[in-house]
C-alpha positions, -999 to +999 in steps of 0.1 A: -443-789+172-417-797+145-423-778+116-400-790+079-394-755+062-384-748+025-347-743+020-336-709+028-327-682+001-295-666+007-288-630+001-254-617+001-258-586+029-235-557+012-260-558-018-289-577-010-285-600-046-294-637-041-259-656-032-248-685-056-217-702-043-194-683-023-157-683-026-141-694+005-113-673+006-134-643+004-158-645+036-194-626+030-222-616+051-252-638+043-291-631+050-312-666+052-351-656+041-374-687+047-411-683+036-429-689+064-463-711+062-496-685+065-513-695+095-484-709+119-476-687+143-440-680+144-414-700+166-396-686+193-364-694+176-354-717+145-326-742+146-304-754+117-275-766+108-247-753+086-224-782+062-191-781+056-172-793+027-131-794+015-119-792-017-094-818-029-071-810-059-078-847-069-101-871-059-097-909-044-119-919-077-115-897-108-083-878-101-103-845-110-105-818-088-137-807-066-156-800-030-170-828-014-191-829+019-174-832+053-200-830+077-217-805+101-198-773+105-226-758+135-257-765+147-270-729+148-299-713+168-316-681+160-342-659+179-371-650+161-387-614+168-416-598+155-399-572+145-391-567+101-348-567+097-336-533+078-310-560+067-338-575+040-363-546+033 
């Protein structure tokens, strides 16, 4: 059974404060928190995927600087335990 979830929150590890955008020359640990739907019993592992984007100093239209999508970066698949992470108590 295929199950659409909310987006993820992202929480940046070293201080557990929700992540906005991260720099890309400075790599951070991430935690991904999904509220789970009461009542489902939880999966045996979830599967996403992770986007990539590039920056361009001037885009093909406007000439202006900015990221722009570039595809999938990973498909990635987690294990799901019963267990509660220290990483987001």
């Amino acid at each position: 059974m295929s199950v659409q979830l909310p987006e993820p929150v992202y929480y940046l590890a070293r201080d557990k404060w929700i992540a906005s955008a991260i720099n890309p020359g400075m790599p951070e640990k991430l935690i991904a928190v999904w509220e789970w739907p009461e009542g489902l019993p939880n999966p045996k592992a979830l599967r996403f995927s992770v986007a990539k984007q590039i920056y361009k100093p001037r885009d093909n239209l406007y000439g202006a600087p900015g990221w722009f999508d570039d595809g999938k970066a990973a498909i990635v698949e987690l294990a799901v335990s019963g267990q509660t992470d220290e990483a987001v108590r």
